[in-house]
N, C-alpha and C positions, 0 to 999 in steps of 0.2 A: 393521579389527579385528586384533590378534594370533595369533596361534599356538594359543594357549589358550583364546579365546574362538572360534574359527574347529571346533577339533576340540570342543570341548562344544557346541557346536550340534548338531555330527556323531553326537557319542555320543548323543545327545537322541533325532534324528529315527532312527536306527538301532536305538533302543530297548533299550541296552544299560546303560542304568538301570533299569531295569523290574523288578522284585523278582519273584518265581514266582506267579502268580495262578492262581485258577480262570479259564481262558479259552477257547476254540477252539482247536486247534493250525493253526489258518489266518489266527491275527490277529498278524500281526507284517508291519510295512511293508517289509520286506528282502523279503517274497514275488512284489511290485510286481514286481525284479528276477528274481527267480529267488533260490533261494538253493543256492549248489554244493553239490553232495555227492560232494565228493572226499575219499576218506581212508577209516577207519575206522567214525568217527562223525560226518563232515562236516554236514550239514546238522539233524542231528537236534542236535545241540550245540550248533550256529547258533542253532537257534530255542532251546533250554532255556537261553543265556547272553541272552537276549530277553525271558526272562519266560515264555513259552509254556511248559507243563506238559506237555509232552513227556518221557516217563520212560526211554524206551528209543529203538534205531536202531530194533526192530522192532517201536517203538508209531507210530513213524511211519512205519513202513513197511505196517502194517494201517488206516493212519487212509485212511477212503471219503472224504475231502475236499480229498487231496493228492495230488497225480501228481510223478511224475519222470519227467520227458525230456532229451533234448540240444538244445540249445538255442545261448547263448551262447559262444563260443570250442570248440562241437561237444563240451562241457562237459557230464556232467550236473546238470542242477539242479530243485529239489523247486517246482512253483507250487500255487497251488489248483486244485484239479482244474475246480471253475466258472471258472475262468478261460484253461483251455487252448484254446479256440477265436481268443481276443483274443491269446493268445501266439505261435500262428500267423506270423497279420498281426504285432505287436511286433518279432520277432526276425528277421523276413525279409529279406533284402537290400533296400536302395531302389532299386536300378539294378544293373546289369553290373559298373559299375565296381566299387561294393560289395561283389558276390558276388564277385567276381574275389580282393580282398584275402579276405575272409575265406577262403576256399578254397585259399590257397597256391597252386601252383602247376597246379591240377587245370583251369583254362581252356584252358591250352595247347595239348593239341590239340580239344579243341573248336572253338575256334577255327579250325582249321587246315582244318576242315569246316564252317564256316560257321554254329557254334550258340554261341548267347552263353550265358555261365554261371546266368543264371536259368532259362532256358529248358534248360539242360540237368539244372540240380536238379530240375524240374519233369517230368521225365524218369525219374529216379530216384525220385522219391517217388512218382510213378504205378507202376512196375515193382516197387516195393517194397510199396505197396497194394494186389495182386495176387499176392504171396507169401505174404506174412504173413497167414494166418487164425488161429494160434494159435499160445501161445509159441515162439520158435523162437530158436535160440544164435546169437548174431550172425556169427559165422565161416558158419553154412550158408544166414543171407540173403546175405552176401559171396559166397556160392562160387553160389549162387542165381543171383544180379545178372551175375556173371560169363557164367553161358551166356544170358542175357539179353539184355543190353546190348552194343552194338559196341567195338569195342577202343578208341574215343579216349575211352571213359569210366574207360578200364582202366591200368593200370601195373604193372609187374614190380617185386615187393618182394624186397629181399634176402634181409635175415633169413630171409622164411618160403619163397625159392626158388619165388616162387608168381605167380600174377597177381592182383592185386585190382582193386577198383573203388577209385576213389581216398577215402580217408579222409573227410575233410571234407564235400565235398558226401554222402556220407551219413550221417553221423551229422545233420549241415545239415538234410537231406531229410526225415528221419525223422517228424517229428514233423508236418509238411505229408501225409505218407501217414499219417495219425490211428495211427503207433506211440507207442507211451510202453517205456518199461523197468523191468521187474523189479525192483523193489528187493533186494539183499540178490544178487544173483549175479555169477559171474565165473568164464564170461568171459559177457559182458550178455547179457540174454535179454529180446529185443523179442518187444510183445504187443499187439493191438490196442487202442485206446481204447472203452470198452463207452459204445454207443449215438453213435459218430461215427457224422456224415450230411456232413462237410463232402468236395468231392471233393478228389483231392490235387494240387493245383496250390499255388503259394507266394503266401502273404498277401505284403499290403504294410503298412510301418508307418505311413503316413495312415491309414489306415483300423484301428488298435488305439485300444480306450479309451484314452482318456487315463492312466489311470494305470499302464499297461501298457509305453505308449511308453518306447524304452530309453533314449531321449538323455535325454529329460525326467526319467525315473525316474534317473536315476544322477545328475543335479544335484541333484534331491530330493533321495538318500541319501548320496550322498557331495557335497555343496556343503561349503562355497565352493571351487566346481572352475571347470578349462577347458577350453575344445573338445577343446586338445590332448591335456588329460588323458583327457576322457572317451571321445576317437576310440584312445587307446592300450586304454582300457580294452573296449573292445566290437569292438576290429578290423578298425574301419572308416575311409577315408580322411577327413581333418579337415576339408576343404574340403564335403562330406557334413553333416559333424557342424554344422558354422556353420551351413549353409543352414536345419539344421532345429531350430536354438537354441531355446530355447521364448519364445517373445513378449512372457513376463512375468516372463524373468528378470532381475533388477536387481545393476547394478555396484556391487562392493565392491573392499576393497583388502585383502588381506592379510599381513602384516608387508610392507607395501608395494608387493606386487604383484596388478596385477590379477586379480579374479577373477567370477565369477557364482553368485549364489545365486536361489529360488525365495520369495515372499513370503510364504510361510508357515512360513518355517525354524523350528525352536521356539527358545526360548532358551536360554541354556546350561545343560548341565544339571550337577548337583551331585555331585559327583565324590569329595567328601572316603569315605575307608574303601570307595572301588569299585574292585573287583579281577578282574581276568576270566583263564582262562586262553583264549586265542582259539585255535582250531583252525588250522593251515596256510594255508585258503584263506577263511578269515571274511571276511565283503566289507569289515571295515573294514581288512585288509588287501591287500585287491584294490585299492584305492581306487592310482589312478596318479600321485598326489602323493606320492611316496614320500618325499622331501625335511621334507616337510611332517609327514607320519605320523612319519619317524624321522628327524631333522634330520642327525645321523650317518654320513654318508655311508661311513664304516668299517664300519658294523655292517649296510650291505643286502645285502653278499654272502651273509652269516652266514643274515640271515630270509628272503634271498628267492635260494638257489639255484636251481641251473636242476632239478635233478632232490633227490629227499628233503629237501623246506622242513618245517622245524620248526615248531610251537605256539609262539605269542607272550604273551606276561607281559603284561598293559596293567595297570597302574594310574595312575587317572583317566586322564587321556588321553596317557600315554609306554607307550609299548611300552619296558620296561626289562632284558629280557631274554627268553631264547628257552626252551622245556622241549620234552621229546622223551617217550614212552614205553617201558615194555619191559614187556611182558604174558608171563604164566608161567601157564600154564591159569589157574586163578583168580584170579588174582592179579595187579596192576598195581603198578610203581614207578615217581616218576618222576624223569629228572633237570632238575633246572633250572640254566641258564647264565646269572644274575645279570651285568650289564652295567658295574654299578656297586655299592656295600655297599648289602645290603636292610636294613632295620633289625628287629625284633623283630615289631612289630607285621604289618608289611607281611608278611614269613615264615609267619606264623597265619594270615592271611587267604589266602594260595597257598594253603596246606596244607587250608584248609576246601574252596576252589574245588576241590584235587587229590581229594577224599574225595567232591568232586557225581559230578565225573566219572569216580571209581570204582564209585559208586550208580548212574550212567546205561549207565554197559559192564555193571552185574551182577555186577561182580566186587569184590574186598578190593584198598583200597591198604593197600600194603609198605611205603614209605618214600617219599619227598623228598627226595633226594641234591640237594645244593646245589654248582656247581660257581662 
């Protein structure tokens, strides 16, 4: 298949054709994954460019059927709250080796003591399940953990001239010790999950529903992908990612190169007059085919710096330039960085998307500076 026919597949199963319906604010399939909520209005945007009638950050931050934890890349991300037990298991490391990558450098001295990185998250999340009874600011479960825990769990941070426990494996852990996060605060504020019975040790991902599993779930959404892709994407070693390919997924080629998709991909979907303005970390720009999402290889320093990534322009399936905000108490402006000449029509239809997204922050857009 093409290029064109490869990402309207994508847009399809992603549900970013989906016009605003009466529905659940738990039905959109990007939840399978997670969906991040980085930014401002990350995830609640996610879903409202979905279709889901989500009105506000903090209509989705009061909805009883959606949790947010850390999860993915120690990432937070919104699931269904019936579904947090299977996310557990899903997102847990397979092995040592696994946890080791995901956790950067935090094995090191574990190891050096004779405790492998599962077992020492398992560690953490038990310590941390014996802390937390009620909200509490994530700096005083760190400083918590610290008289806790032995020093090879620990490391001297510069900035804060302090000792922590190391990053990753706890945000990692978190959610194995039945924590979830606060929505709406900062600096986070971890809180027990109401009516966990599970105890806190680390699932594993054979044992997640199927439609939980992460490898599987991110072919699903982001197909026609590769291991390669998908082990960049989830931070896990590729030889890992192979092992646990899913069994029915079938080879394709994409403007000539190999790739894998799931038998249920939808077909492409209809793209003419669709316009999105996509948030920073939208998964269809997570998606690790970067090449493939913006063929330009000029323009991915531009959408995908290391630190303050911009909102992406998609219409139908080209990401055609980048918008930013600038919020003034009530009021929102925004600028948009056009890649190439937008024409008239295409400009109307930003400008309606920029006026959702001033209805969903609560506030009045200003203008649409076009750069």
């Amino acid at each position: 298949m093409d290029r064109y026919e490869a990402l309207a597949r994508r847009l399809a199963v992603q549900q970013l054709d989906r016009p605003t319906a009466l529905r659940p604010l738990s039905d959109a399939r990007v939840l399978d994954l997670g969906v991040q909520d980085t930014g401002r209005d990350g995830a609640s945007w996610a879903l409202a460019n979905r279709g889901v009638p989500v009105e506000s950050p903090a209509a989705l931050a009061q909805s009883p059927d959606l949790a947010l934890v850390w999860t993915l890349r120690g990432a937070p991300h919104v699931y269904r709250r019936a579904d947090l037990p299977g996310v557990v298991d899903a997102t847990a490391p397979y092995d040592d080796a696994d946890a080791r990558k995901r956790t950067l450098d935090a094995h090191r001295p574990l190891a050096a003591v004779g405790v492998g990185m599962r077992e020492g998250m398992g560690v953490v999340a038990a310590a941390m399940r014996e802390l937390v009874r009620e909200p509490t600011v994530k700096g005083d479960v760190s400083g918590a953990l610290n008289a806790r825990l032995p020093e090879e769990y620990q490391r001297w941070c510069g900035p804060c001239q302090a000792q922590h426990v190391y990053e990753q494996p706890f945000r990692l852990s978190a959610l194995a010790a039945g924590l979830e996060l606060e929505p709406g605060t900062s600096p986070p504020v971890l809180r027990p999950v109401p009516g966990w019975d599970r105890p806190p040790v680390l699932g594993h991902p054979d044992q997640a529903p199927p439609h939980l599993r992460v490898v599987d779930a991110y072919v699903r959404l982001c197909g026609p992908t590769t291991p390669a892709a998908t082990a960049t994407f989830l931070e896990a070693p590729p030889a890992l990612v192979k092992a646990h390919w899913p069994a029915e997924a079938e080879s394709v080629e994409v403007e000539g190169a190999p790739a894998s998709v799931l038998p249920d991909l939808p077909g492409p979907a209809v793209t003419d007059g669709l316009v999105r303005l996509l948030g920073p970390f939208d998964l269809w720009l997570q998606a690790r085919d970067r090449d493939l999402v913006v063929p330009d290889r000029a323009r991915h320093k531009g959408l995908w710096p290391t630190i303050g990534r911009p909102g992406a322009v998609l219409v139908g399936v080209d990401v055609v330039g980048t918008w930013r905000p600038k919020a003034s108490g009530r009021r929102l402006a925004l600028t948009v960085d056009a890649w190439e000449p937008v024409g008239a029509v295409v400009r109307a239809l930003v400008e309606e998307q920029a006026e959702r997204l001033a209805a969903h922050r609560g506030v009045s857009l200003t203008a649409v500076a076009w750069t």
